[in-house]
N, C-alpha and C positions, 0 to 999 in steps of 0.2 A: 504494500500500500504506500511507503514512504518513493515510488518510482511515480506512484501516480501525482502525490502533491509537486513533488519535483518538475512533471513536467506539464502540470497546471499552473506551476508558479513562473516555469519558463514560457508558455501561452497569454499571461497574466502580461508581463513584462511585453510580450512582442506585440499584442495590440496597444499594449500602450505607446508602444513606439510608432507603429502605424499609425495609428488614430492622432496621435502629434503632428508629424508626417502630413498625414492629409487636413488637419485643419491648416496646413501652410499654404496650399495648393487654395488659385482662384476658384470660384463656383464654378467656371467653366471646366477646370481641371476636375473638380472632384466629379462633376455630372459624370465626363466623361469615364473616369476610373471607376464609375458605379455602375455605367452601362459595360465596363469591360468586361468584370465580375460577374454581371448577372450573365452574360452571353458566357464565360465560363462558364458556371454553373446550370445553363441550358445544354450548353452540350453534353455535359458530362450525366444528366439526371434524363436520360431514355430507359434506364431501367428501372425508374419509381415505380411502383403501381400505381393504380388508377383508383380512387376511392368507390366503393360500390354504388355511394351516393351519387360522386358526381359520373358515374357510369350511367345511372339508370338516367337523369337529365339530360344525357350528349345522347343517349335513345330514346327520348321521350321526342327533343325536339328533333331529332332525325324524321321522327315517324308524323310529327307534324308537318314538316316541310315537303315530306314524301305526297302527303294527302292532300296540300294544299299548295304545290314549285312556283305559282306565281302571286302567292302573296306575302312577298316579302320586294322591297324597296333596294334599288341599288348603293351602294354604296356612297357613290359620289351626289346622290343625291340627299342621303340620311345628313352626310358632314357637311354639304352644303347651307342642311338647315340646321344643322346647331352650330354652325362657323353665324350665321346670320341672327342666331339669338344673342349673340356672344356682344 
């Protein structure tokens, strides 16, 4: 157990160092080092599973769109209209 605090205490230490690190960094810098991360983190996460819940919702509205393929709204149209409420 003394290997674990060890190298939670050296975890402890390296974000701190990071996190100092990135408050130096413009907003423009940090945005970008948070979109880097997450795009890591997207590649690497094709083996999570799939929640059952949000399983049965990606087949529910599957099977709506199945029963009903032209009532839904293009996209360039949906952003156009909340670009215009904006």
């Amino acid at each position: 157990m003394e290997w674990f605090k060890d190298t939670l205490q050296e975890v402890m230490v390296t974000n701190d160092r990071v996190l100092s690190k990135f408050r130096q960094l413009s907003v423009a810098e940090q945005l970008r080092l948070v979109q880097d991360l997450w795009d890591e983190i997207a590649a690497g996460s094709t083996g999570l599973p799939l929640p059952d819940a949000h399983r049965k919702l990606l087949d529910e509205r599957l099977r709506e769109h199945e029963s009903d393929p032209g009532g839904v709204e293009p996209w360039e149209k949906v952003r156009d209209s909340i670009l215009g409420e904006l």
